[in-house]
C-alpha distance (Angstrom), angle and dihedral (degrees) to the residues before:
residue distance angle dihedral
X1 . . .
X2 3.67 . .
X3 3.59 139.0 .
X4 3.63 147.7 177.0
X5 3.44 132.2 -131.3
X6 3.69 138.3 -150.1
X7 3.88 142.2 164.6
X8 4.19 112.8 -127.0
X9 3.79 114.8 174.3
X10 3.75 92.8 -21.8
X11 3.68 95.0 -46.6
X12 3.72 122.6 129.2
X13 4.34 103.1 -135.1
X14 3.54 112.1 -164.9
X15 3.97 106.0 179.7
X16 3.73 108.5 -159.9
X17 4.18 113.9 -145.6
X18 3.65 92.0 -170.5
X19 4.00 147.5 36.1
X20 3.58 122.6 -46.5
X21 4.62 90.8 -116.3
X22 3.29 134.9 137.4
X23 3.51 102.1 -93.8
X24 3.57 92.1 56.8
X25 4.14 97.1 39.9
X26 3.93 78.2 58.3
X27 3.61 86.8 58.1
X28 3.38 105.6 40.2
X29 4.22 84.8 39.5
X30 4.05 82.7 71.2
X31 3.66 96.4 47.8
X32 3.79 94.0 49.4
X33 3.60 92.0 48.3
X34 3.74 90.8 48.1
X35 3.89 91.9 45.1
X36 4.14 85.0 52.9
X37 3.88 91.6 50.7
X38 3.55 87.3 64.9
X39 4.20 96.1 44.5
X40 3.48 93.1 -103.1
X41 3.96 102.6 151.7
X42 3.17 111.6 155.5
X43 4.09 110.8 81.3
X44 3.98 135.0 172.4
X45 3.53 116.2 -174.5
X46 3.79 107.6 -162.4
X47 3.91 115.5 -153.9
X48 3.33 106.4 176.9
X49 3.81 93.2 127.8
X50 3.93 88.7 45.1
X51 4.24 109.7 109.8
X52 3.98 102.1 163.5
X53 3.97 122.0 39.1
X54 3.92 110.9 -155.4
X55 4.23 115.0 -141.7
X56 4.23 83.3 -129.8
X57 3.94 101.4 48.3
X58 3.78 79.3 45.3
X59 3.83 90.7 57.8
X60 4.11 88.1 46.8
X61 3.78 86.3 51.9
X62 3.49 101.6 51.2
X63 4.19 87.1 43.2
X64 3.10 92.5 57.9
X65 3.53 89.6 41.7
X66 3.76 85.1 69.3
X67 3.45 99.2 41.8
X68 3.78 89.3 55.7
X69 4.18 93.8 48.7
X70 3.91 91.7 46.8
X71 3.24 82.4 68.9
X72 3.88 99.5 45.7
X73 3.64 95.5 -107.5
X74 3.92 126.7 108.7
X75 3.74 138.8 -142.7
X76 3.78 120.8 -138.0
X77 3.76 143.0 -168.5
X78 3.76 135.5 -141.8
X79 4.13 139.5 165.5
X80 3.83 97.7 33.3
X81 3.68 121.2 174.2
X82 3.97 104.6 -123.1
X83 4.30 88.1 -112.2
X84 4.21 86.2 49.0
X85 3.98 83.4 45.8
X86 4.07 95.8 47.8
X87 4.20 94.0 38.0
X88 4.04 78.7 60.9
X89 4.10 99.5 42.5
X90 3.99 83.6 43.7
X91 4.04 98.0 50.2
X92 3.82 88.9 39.2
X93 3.90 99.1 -113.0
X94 3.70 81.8 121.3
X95 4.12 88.2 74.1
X96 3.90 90.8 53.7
X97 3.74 107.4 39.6
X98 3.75 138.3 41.2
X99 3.85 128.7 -123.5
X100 3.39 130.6 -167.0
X101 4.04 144.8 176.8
X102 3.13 102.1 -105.1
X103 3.71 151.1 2.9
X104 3.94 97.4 -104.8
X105 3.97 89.1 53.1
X106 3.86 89.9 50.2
X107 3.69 97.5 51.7
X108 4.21 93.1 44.9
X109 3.57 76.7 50.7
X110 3.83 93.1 66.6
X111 3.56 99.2 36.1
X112 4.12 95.3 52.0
């Protein structure tokens, strides 16, 4: 997995190139925390790229997740596939965490 990141109106974008697994939850994991460290709270992960969600990189997610609101910040989601989208809804990530259609609708979404 790799991903890019950018800052757009005082939102963290992290655009995932790969599958939301483990091994890349571990990854991004770090960069979250280190984007925290430096009172960044305001994240968008983009997985528009993602096809197959893994039950442990959704367990990172949703830590992190936690992590991020503890410290009155949030952690959003745009671009996913319809299969990424119902592997959330099924697991119940869908009750913790927004989604949206696209990046521009995210971001208002933090700044509203």
């Amino acid at each position: 997995m790799a991903y890019r990141s950018r800052a757009k109106m005082g939102v963290d974008v992290l655009k995932f190139e790969g599958d939301l697994d483990a091994l890349s939850m571990v990854k991004m994991k770090n960069r979250l925390t280190r984007l925290l460290n430096k009172n960044h709270k305001k994240l968008l992960l983009d997985l528009g790229r993602a096809r197959r969600v893994e039950l442990a990189g959704l367990g990172i997610l949703v830590d992190r997740l936690m992590k991020v609101r503890a410290q009155k910040g949030d952690i959003k989601l745009c671009n996913l596939r319809p299969e990424v989208e119902q592997t959330f809804r099924m697991i119940g990530v869908g009750d913790l965490m927004e989604f949206f259609r696209s990046e521009e609708e995210a971001i208002r979404s933090f700044v509203s």
